[in-house]
C-alpha positions as CSV (number, residue, x, y, z in Angstrom):
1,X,-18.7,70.7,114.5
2,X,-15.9,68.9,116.3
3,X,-12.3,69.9,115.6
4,X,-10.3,67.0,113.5
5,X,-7.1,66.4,114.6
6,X,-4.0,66.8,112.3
7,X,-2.8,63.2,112.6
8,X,-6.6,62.1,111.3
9,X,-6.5,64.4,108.3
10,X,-3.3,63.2,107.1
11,X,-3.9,59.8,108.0
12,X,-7.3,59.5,106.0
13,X,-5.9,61.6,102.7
14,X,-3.6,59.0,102.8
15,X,-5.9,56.2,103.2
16,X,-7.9,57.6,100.4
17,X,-4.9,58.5,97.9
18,X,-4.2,54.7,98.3
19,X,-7.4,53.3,98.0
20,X,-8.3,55.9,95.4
21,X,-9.2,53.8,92.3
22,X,-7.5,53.8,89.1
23,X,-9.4,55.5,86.4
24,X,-10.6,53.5,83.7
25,X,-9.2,55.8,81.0
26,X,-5.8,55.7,79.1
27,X,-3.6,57.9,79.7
28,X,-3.5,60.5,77.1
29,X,-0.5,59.2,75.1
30,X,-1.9,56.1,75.2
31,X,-5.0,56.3,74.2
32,X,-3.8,59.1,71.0
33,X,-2.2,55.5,70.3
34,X,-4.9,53.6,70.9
35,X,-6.2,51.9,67.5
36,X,-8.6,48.6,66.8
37,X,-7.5,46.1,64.5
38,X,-10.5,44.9,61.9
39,X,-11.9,42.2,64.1
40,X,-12.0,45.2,67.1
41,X,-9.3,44.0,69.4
42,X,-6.9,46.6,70.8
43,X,-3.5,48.1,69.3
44,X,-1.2,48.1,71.8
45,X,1.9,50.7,70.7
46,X,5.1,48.8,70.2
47,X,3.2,45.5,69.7
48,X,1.0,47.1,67.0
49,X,3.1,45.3,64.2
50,X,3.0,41.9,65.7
51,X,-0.7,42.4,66.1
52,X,-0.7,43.3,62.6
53,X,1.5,39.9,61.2
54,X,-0.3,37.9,63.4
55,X,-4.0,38.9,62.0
56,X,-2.6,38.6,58.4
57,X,-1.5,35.3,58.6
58,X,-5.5,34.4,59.9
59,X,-6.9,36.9,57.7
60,X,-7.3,37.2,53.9
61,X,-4.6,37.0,51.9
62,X,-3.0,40.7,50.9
63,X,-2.2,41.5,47.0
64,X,1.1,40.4,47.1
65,X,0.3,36.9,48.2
66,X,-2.4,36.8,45.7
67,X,0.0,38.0,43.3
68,X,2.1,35.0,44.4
69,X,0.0,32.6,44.3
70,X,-1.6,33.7,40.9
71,X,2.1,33.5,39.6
72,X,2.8,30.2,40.8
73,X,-0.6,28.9,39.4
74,X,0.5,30.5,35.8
75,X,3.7,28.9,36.1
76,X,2.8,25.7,36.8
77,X,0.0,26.2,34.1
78,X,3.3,27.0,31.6
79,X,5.0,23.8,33.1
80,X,1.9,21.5,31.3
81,X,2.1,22.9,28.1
82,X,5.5,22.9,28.0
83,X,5.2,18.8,28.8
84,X,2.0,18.6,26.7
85,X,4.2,20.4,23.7
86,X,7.2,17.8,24.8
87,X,4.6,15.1,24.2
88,X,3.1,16.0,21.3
89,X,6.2,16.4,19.4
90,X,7.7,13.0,20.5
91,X,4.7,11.7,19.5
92,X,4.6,13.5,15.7
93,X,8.7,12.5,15.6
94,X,7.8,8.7,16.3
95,X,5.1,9.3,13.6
96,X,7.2,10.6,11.3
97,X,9.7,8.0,11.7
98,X,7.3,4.9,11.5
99,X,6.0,6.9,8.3
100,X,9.8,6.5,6.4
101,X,10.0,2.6,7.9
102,X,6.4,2.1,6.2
103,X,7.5,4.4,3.0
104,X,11.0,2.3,3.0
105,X,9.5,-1.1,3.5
106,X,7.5,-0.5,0.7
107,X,9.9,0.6,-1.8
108,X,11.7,-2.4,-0.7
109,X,9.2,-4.6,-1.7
110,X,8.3,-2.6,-4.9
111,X,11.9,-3.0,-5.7
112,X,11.8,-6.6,-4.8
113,X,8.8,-7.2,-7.0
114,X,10.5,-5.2,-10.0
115,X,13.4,-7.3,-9.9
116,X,11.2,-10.2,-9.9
117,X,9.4,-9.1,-12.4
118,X,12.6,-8.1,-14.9
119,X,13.9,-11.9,-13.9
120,X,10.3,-13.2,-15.0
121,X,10.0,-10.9,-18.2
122,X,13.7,-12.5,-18.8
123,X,12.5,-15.9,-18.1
124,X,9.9,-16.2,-20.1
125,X,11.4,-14.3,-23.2
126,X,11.4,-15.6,-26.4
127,X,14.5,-15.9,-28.9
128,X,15.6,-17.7,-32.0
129,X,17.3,-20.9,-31.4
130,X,20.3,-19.9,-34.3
131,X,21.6,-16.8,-36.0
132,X,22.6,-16.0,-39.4
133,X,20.7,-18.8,-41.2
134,X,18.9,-19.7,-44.1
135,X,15.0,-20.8,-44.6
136,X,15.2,-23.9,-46.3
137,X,11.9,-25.8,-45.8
138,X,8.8,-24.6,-44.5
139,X,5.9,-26.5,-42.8
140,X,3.7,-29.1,-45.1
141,X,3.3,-32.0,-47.1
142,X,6.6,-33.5,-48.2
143,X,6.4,-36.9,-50.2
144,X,3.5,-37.8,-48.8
145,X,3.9,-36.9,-45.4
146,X,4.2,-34.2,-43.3
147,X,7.5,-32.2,-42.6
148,X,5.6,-30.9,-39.6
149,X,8.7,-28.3,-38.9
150,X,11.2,-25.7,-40.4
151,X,14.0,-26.1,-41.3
152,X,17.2,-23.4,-40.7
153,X,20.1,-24.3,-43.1
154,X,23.4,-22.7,-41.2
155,X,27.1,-24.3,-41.1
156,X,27.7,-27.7,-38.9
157,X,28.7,-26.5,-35.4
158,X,26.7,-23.5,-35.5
159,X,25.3,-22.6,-32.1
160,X,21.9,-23.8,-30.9
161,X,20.1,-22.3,-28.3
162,X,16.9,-22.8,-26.2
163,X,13.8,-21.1,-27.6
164,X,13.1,-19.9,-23.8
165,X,13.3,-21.1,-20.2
166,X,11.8,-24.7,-19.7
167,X,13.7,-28.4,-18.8
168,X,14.8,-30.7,-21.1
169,X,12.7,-33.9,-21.5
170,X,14.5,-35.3,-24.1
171,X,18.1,-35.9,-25.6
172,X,19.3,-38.8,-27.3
173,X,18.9,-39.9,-30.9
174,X,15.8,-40.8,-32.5
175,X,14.8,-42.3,-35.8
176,X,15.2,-39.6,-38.8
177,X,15.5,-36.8,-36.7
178,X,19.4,-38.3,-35.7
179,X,20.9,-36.6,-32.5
180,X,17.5,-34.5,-31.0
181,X,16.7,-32.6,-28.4
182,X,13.2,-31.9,-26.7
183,X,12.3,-28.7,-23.7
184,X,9.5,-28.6,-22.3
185,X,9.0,-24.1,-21.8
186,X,7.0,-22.3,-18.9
187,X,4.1,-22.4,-20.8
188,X,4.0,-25.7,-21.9
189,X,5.3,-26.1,-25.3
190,X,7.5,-28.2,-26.3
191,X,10.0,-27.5,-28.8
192,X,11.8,-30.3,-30.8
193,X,15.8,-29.4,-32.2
194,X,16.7,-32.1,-35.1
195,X,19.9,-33.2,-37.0
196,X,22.4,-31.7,-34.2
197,X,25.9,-32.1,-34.8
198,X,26.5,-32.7,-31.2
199,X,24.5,-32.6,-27.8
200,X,25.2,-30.5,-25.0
201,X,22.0,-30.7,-22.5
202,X,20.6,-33.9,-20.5
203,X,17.6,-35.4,-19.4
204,X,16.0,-32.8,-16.8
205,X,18.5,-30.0,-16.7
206,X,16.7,-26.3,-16.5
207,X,18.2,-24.0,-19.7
208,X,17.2,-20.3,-20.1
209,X,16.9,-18.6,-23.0
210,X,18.7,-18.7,-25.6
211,X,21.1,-21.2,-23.2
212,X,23.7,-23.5,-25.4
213,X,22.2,-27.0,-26.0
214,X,24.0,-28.4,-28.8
215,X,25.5,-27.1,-32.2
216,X,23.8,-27.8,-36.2
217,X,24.7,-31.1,-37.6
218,X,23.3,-33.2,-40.5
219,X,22.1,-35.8,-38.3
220,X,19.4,-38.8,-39.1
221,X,17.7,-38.3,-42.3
222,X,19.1,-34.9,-43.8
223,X,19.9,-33.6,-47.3
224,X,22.4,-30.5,-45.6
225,X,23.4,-29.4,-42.4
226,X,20.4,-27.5,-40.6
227,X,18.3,-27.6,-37.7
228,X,15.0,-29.0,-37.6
229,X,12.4,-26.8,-35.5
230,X,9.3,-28.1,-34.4
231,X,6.6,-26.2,-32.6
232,X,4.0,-28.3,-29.9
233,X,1.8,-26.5,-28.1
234,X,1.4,-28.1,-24.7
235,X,3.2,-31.1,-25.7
236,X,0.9,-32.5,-28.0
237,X,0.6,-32.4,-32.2
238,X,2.8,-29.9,-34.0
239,X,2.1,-26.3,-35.6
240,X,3.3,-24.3,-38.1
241,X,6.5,-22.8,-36.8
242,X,6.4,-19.4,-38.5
243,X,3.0,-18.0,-37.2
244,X,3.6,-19.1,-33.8
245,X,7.0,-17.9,-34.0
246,X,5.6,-14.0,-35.2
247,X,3.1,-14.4,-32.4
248,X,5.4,-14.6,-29.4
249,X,7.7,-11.4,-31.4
250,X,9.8,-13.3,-33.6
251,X,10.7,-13.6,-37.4
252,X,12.0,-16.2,-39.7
């Protein structure tokens, strides 16, 4: 075998420590740090933390963040009730409220129909036309005809008053009964006051009872000073005073 010269061995271990491929391996300190993420891609040291972010953000979310999230899903759970709550409470205070308005208006009324009510009951009450008098003549046959009244013996100038409410339909003098007076009431009767001294009502003025309309005289066809009550039931003949009198709560 041929002699190689010196200049050919150096000059081809050269050659062949330059052209002498890389080993695929990692070094060793590399490779000890070497590690795959979950999907299988490479650890690089030094970048394994950005790695790491980096396939967090893509991956699933870690405890903490669902943690987070389940936090923020509970508050804004919390958030609803609470404005639910906010709601229902306006809603039972504006209840409440129209409840006293309804409660008020209809104590209103209630008081607006007792006072009606009182002014009607005192409207339509019945009283004795005079006071401190004496029953002279009572209802029947007098001579041949009928005394169709009573009659109430009390001093001239005594005070007459109106049976009850009603308007006066007559007032002026008339035959024997000599100054008269005639009121139509609420219900209809008409009461007639005879032999007045004196007057004090006209021709379709309202009185209520027991209201002033003239004073006892001995008026017309009269044996004494008294008044002569009559008693006509819707305005037409006339009844016995004293019954119809007891009926409607009074006494002579």
């Amino acid at each position: 075998m041929p002699k190689r010269s010196r200049y050919a061995g150096r000059h081809r271990g050269r050659h062949r420590a330059e052209v002498k491929p890389r080993s695929a391996a990692v070094p060793g300190a590399a490779a000890a740090a070497l590690t795959l993420t979950a999907t299988g891609a490479a650890v690089i040291p030094g970048l394994a933390g950005s790695a790491t972010a980096n396939a967090n953000d893509s991956g699933p979310l870690t405890h903490a963040q669902g943690s987070d999230s389940a936090t923020g899903s509970q508050q804004v759970v919390g958030l609803r009730e609470r404005e639910a709550q906010s709601v229902m409470l306006a809603q039972a205070r504006e209840a409440r409220t129209e409840a006293a308005a309804r409660t008020s208006r209809a104590e209103a009324r209630q008081a607006i129909e007792a006072k009606r009510r009182k002014a009607l009951a005192m409207a339509h009450r019945w009283v004795m036309p005079v006071q401190d008098f004496r029953f002279t003549s009572d209802f029947g046959a007098r001579w041949g005809k009928l005394h169709a009244g009573d009659d109430l013996a009390a001093p001239i100038g005594s005070r007459i008053g109106a049976l009850s409410s009603g308007t006066v339909v007559f007032a002026g003098q008339q035959s024997g009964y000599g100054n008269k007076v005639e009121i139509r009431h609420w219900d209809g009767t008409v009461s007639w006051y005879g032999h007045m001294f004196q007057i004090d009502v006209k021709v379709g003025q309202k009185v209520d009872p027991g209201e002033k309309i003239g004073e006892v005289g001995n008026t017309g066809h009269s044996t004494g000073p008294h008044l002569h009550l009559e008693i006509h039931p819707d305005g037409g003949g006339p009844v016995d005073p004293q019954p119809w009198l007891a009926k409607h709560g009074l006494k002579i």
